[in-house]
Structures are given as structure tokens and as C-alpha cells.
C-alpha positions in Angstrom: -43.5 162.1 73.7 -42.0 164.0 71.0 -41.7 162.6 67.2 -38.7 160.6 67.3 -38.3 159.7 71.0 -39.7 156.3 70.5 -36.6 155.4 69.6 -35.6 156.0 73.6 -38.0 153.2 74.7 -35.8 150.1 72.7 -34.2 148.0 74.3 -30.7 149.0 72.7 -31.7 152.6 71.1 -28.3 153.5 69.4 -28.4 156.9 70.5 -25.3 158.2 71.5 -24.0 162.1 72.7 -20.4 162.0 71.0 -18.0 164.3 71.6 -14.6 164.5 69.3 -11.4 166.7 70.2 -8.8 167.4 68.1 -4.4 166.8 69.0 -3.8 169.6 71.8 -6.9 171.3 71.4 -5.9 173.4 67.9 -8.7 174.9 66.7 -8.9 173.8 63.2 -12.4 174.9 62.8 -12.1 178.4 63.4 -11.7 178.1 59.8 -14.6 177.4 57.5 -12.8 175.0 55.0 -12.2 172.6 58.0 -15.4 173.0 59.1 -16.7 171.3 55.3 -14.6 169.0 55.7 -16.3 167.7 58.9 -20.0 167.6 58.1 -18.8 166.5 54.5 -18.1 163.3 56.1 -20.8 163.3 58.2 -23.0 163.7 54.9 -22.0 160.6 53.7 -22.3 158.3 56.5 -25.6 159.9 56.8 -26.1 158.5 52.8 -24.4 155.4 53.8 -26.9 154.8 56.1 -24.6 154.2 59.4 -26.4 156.7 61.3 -29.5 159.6 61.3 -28.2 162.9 63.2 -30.2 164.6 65.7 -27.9 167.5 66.8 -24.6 168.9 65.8 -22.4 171.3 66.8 -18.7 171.6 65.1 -16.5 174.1 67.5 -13.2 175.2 67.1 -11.6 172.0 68.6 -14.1 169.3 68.7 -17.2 168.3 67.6 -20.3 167.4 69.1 -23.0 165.2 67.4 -26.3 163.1 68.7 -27.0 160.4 66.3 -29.3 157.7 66.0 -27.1 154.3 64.7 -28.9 152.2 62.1 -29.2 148.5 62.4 -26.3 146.6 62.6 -23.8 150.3 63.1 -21.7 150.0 66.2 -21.0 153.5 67.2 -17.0 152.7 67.8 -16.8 151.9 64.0 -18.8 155.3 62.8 -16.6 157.3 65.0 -13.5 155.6 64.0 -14.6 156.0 60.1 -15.6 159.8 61.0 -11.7 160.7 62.4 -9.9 158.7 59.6 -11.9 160.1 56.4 -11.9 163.7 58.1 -7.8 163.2 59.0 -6.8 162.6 55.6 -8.7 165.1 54.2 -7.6 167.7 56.9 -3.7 166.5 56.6 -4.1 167.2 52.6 -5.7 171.0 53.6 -2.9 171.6 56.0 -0.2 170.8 53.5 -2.2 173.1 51.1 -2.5 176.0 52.9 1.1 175.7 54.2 0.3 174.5 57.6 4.1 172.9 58.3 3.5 174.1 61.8 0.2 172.4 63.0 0.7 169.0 60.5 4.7 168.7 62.7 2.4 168.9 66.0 0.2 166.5 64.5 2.9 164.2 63.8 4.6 164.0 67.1 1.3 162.4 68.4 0.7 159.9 65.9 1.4 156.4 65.9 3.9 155.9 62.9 6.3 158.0 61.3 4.1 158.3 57.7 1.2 159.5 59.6 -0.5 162.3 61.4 -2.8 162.8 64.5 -5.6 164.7 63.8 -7.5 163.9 66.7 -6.7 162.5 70.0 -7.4 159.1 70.3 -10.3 158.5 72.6 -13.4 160.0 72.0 -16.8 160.4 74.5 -19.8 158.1 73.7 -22.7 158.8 76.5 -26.0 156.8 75.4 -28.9 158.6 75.8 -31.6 157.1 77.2 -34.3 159.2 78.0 -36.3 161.8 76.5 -35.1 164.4 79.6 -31.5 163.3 79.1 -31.9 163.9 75.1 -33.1 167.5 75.3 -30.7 168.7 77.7 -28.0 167.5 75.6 -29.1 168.9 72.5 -29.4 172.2 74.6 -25.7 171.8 75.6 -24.4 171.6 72.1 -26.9 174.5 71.0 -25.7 176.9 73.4 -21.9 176.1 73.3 -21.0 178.3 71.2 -23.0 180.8 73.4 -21.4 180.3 76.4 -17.9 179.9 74.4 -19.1 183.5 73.5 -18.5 183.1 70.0 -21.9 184.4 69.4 -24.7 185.8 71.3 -27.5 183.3 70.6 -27.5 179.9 69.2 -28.9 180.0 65.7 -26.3 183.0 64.8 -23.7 180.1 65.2 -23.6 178.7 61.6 -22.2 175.1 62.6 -25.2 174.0 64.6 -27.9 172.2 64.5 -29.7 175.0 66.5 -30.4 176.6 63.3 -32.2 173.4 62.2 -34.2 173.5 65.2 -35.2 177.4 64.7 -36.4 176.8 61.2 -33.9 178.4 59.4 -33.3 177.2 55.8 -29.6 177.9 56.0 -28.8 175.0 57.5 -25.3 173.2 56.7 -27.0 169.6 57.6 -30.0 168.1 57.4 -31.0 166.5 60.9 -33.9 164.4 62.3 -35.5 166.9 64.5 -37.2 166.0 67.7 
């Protein structure tokens, strides 16, 4: 057993493969300043101490993370917090940088006429059990980009975890590597 796979053999571990998609699939991450945005949040529910992340991979459209919640965390509440504090911050960027465009799709899909759907609504939550199960997801989100083909191995892409996992120093967040 690995360093942090203990946490496998609880009874409820709190460790859960989320994946996140942004409103019809627009690839706000293709650019860099949505990309901060993101794992700026995820920083500070990191500090908050809702959660310790495993693996992380931020794609054009969605986001994939692995965390492990802290005591008392319910991983429907850190998700929810995640979209909302990332929307608002994404909605003032888009106005910004003159994004009329992308904020009047975002707007047909939300639920009130002041607001703006940065994400769709529902989001994947797959609790990981086993040490097997953990590994092959944090290969998934490692070599997505890969098989995406927006690069040809996994610590090129910058928005990954992998590059945690190959020792690089680099690295855009700090995980709890396994």
C-alpha cells in the first residue's frame, strides 16, 4: 500500500473522481487566465480545509480533480462552492475581455435573468474505493490531454497534476501524492 491509500480502507473515505463541464462544452480554458481562475479556487478550499487534492487535470471544457474531503465536507457542497466562486469570477473576465458572445450563451442557460451559466448543472462524483481504482483514475486525468492530443506526454501539459507526480517543480498546485 502506497503512502496515502489508507485512507481507501475507511469506512466512508471521502475520496471522490469529480469531473466538471462547462455550458455547451466552450472551451474556456484554452486560455490561461481561466485556467487561474480555476485552481485559484481550488487553492483556497484547499486552505479552507474542505478538501486535500490528489490529482488534477483542468482541460479546455471541464475539469477533472481527485480529492480527499476533510471531516465534516460533503462533496456536493465543495463542488457547488467550486462552480459558484469560479462563475463569478469567469462572468467578470468575460465582460473584460469583451466576451458578449460566450457570457449571451451563458445566459440562455441559466436559471434567472441577472445570471449566467458557467457550467452545466450536474456534475460526476465516482467514489473511489480501492487502491487499483485510484491509480487508474489518476492515469486517466494524466494522460487526457494526451490522448486529446494537445500534447505528446503528460507532464508537458501544464494543468496537471502529472507534473506533480514527475517531480517537476513547476507545478501550478500543490497535491498529496500517492
Amino acid at each position: 500500500m502506497t503512502k496515502y491509500t489508507h485512507w481507501l480502507n475507511q469506512p466512508d473515505s471521502n475520496v471522490y473522481f469529480v469531473t466538471t463541464t462547462t455550458t455547451e462544452f466552450t472551451p474556456l480554458f484554452a486560455d490561461e487566465r481561466y485556467v487561474r481562475i480555476v485552481t485559484s479556487a481550488i487553492e483556497v478550499q484547499i486552505r479552507a480545509g474542505r478538501y486535500s487534492l490528489v490529482a488534477y487535470s483542468v482541460m479546455p471544457e471541464h475539469v477533472h480533480l481527485i480529492v480527499k474531503l476533510h471531516e465534516g465536507q460533503e462533496i456536493s457542497s465543495v463542488v457547488g462552492a467550486l462552480k459558484s466562486w469560479t462563475s463569478h469570477r469567469i462572468t467578470e473576465a468575460l465582460r473584460e475581455d469583451g466576451y458578449q458572445d460566450v457570457l449571451t450563451a451563458f445566459a440562455r442557460h441559466a436559471r434567472s435573468a441577472a445570471s449566467y451559466a458557467v457550467w452545466q448543472q450536474s456534475f460526476r462524483a465516482f467514489p473511489v474505493t480501492t487502491e487499483s481504482v485510484l491509480w487508474e483514475k489518476i492515469r486517466y486525468i494524466h494522460n487526457n490531454a494526451v490522448h486529446r492530443g494537445l500534447v505528446d506526454g503528460p507532464e508537458q501539459y501544464a494543468f496537471s497534476s502529472a507534473r506533480n507526480y514527475a517531480g517537476m517543480d513547476d507545478c501550478i498546485l500543490e497535491v498529496s501524492l500517492i
